[in-house]
PyMOL CGO cylinders between C-alpha atoms (Angstrom):
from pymol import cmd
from pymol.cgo import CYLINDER

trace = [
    CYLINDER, 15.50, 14.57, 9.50, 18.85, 12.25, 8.71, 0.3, 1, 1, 1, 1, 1, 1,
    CYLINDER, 18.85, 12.25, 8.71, 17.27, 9.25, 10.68, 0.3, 1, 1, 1, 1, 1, 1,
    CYLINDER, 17.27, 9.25, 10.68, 14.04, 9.57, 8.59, 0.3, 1, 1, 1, 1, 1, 1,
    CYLINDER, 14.04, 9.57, 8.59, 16.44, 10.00, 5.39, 0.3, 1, 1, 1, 1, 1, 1,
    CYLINDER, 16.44, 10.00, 5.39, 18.81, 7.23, 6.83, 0.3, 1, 1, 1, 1, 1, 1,
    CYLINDER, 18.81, 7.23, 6.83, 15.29, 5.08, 7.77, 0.3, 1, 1, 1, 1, 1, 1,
    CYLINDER, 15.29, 5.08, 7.77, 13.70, 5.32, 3.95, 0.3, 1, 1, 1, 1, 1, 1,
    CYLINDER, 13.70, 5.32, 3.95, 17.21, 4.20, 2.44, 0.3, 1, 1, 1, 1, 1, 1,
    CYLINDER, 17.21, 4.20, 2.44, 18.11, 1.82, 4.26, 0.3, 1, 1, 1, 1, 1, 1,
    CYLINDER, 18.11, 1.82, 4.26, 15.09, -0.26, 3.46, 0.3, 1, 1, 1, 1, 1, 1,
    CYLINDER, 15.09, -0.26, 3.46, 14.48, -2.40, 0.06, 0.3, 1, 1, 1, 1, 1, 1,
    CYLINDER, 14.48, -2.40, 0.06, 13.03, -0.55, -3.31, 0.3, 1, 1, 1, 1, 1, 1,
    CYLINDER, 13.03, -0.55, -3.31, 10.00, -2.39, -3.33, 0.3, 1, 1, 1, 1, 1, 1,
    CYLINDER, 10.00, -2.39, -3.33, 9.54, -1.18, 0.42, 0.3, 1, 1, 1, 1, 1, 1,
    CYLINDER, 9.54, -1.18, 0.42, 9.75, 1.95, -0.80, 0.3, 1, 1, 1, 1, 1, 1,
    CYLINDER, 9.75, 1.95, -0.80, 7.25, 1.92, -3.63, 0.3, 1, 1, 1, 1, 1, 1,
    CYLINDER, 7.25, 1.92, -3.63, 5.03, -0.15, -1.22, 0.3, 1, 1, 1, 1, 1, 1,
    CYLINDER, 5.03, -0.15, -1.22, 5.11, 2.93, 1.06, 0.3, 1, 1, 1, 1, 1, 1,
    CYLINDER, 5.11, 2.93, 1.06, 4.96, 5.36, -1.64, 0.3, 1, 1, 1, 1, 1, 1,
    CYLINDER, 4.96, 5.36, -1.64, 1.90, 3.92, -3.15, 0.3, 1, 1, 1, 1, 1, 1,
    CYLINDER, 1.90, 3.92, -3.15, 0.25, 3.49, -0.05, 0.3, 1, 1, 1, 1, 1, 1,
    CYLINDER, 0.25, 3.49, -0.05, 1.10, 7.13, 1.27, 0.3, 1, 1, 1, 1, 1, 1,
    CYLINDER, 1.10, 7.13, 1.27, -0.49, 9.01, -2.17, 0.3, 1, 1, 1, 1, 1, 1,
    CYLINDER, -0.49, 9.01, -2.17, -3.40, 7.11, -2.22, 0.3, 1, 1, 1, 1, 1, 1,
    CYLINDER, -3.40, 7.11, -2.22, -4.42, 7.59, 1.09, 0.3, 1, 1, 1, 1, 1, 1,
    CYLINDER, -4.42, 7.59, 1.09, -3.53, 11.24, 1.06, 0.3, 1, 1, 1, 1, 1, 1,
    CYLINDER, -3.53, 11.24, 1.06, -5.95, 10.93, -1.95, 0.3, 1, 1, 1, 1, 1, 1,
    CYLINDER, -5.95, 10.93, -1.95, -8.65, 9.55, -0.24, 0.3, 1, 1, 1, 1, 1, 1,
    CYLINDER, -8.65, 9.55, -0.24, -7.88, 11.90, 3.12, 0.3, 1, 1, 1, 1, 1, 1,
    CYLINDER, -7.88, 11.90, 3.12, -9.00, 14.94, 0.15, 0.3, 1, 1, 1, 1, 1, 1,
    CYLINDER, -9.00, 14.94, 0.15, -11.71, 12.94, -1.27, 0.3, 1, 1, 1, 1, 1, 1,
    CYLINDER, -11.71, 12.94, -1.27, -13.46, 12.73, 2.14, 0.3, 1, 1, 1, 1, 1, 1,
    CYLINDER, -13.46, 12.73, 2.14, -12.72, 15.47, 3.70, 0.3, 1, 1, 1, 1, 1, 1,
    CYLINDER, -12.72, 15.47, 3.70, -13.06, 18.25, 0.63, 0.3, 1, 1, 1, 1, 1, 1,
    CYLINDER, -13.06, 18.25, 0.63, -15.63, 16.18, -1.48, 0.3, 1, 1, 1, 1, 1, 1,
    CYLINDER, -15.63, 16.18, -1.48, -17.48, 14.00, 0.30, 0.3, 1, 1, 1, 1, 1, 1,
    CYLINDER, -17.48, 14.00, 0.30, -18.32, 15.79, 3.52, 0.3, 1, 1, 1, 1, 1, 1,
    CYLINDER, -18.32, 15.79, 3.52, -18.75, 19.27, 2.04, 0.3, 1, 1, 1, 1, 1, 1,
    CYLINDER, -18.75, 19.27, 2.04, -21.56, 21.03, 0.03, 0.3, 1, 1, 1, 1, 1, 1,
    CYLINDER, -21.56, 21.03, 0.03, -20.42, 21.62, -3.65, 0.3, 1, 1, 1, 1, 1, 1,
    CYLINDER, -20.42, 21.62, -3.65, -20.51, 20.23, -6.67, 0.3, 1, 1, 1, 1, 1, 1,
    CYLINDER, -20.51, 20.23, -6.67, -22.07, 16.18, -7.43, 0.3, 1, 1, 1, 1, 1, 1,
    CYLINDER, -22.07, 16.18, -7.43, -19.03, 13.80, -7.76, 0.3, 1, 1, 1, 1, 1, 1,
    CYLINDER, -19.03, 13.80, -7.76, -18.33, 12.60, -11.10, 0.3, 1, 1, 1, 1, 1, 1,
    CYLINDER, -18.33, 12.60, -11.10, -17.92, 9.34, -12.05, 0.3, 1, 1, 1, 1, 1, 1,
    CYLINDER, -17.92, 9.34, -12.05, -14.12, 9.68, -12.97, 0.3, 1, 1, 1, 1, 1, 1,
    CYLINDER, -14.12, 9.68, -12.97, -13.74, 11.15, -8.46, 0.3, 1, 1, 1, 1, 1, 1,
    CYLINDER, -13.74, 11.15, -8.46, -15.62, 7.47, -7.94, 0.3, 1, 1, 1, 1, 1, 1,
    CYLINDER, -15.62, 7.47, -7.94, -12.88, 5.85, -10.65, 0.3, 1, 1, 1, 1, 1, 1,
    CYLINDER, -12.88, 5.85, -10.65, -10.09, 7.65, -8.63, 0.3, 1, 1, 1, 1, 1, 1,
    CYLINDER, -10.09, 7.65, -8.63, -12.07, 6.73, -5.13, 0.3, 1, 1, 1, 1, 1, 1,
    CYLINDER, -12.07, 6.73, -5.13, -11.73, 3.22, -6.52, 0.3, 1, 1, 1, 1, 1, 1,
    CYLINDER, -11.73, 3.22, -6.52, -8.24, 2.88, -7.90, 0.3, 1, 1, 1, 1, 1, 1,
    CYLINDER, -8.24, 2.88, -7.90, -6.78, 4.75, -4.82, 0.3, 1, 1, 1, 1, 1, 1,
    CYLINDER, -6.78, 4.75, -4.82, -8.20, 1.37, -3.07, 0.3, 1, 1, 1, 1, 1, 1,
    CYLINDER, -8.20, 1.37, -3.07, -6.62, -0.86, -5.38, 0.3, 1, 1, 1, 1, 1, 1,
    CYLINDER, -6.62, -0.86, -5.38, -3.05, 1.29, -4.69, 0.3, 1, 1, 1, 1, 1, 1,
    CYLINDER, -3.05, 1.29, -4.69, -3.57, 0.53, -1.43, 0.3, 1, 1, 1, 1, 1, 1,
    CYLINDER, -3.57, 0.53, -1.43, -3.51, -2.94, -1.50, 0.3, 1, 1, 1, 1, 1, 1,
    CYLINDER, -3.51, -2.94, -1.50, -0.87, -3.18, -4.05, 0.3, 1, 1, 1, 1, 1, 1,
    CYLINDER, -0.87, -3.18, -4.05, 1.33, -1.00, -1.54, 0.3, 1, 1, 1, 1, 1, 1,
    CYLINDER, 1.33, -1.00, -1.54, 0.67, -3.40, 1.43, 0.3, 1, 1, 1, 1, 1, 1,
    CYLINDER, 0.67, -3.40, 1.43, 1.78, -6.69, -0.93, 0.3, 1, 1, 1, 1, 1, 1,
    CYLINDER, 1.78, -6.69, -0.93, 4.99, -4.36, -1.67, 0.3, 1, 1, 1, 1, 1, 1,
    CYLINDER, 4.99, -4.36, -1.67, 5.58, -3.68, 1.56, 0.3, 1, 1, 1, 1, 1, 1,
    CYLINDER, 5.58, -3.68, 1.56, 4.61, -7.47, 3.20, 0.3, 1, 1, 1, 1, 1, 1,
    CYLINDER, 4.61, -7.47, 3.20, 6.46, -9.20, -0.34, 0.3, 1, 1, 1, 1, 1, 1,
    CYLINDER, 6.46, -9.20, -0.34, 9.88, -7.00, 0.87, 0.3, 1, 1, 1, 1, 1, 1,
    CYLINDER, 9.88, -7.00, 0.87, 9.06, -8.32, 4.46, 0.3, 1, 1, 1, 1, 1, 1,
    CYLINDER, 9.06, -8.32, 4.46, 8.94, -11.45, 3.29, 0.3, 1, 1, 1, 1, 1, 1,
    CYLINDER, 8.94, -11.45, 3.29, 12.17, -11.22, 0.73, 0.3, 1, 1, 1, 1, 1, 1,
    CYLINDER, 12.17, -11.22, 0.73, 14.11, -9.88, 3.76, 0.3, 1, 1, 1, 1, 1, 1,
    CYLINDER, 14.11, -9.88, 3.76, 13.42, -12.95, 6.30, 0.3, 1, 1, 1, 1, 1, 1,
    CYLINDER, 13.42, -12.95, 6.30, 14.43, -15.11, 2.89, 0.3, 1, 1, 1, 1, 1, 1,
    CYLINDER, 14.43, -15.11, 2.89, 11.20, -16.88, 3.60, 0.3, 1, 1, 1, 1, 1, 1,
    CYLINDER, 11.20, -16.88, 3.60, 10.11, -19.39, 1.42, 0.3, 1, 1, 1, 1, 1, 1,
    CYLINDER, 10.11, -19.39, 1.42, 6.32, -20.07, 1.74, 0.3, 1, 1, 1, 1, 1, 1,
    CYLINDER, 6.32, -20.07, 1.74, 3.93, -17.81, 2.68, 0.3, 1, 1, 1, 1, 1, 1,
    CYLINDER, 3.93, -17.81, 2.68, 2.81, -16.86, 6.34, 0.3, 1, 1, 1, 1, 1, 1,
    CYLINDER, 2.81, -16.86, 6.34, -0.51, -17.91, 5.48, 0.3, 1, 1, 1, 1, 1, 1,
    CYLINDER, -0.51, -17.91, 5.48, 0.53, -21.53, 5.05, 0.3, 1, 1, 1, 1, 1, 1,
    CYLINDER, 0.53, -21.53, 5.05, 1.55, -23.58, 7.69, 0.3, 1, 1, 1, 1, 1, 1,
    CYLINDER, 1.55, -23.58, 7.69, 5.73, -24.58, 6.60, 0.3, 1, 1, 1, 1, 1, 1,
    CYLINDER, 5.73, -24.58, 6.60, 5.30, -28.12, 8.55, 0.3, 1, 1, 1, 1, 1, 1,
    CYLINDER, 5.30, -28.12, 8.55, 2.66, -29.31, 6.28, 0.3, 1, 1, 1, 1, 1, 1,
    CYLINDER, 2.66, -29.31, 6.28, 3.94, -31.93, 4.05, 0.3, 1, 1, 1, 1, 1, 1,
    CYLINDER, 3.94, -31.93, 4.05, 4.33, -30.80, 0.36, 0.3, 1, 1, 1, 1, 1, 1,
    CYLINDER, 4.33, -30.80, 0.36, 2.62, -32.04, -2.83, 0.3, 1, 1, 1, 1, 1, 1,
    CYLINDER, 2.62, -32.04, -2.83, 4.72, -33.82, -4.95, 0.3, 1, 1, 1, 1, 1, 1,
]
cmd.load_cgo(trace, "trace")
């Protein structure tokens, strides 16, 4: 239990929220499926599709936390996506 306690603080905030947000919404969407979606009951409303949706959009905000605080760590300058020996635009 330290090491996880040691693990979560020893990382950057915005890892942390990136984690965070990424952990609720897919324990969100783990319910949604699994008790709503799957099982007889009640029709979904369209707020449980608004929820469906913005759990998504958590998601990806998490994952640009968590690769942004990657990023801020290596001090890299330019994104991965971008190839660093290109010349610049002046």
């Amino acid at each position: 239990m330290i090491r996880l306690y040691t693990w979560w603080h020893s990382g950057s905030r915005q890892k942390r929220t990136g984690w965070t947000l990424t952990a609720v919404a897919l324990v969100y969407l783990l319910y949604f499926f699994k008790a709503r979606l799957f099982e007889a009951g009640p029709p979904i409303t369209k707020r449980e599709w608004f929820n469906v949706v913005a759990m998504l959009v958590l998601i990806v905000i998490g994952t640009i936390n968590i690769r942004m605080a990657e990023m801020k760590e290596r001090n890299q300058k330019t994104l991965p996506l971008i190839d660093s020996n290109e010349r610049r635009r002046k």
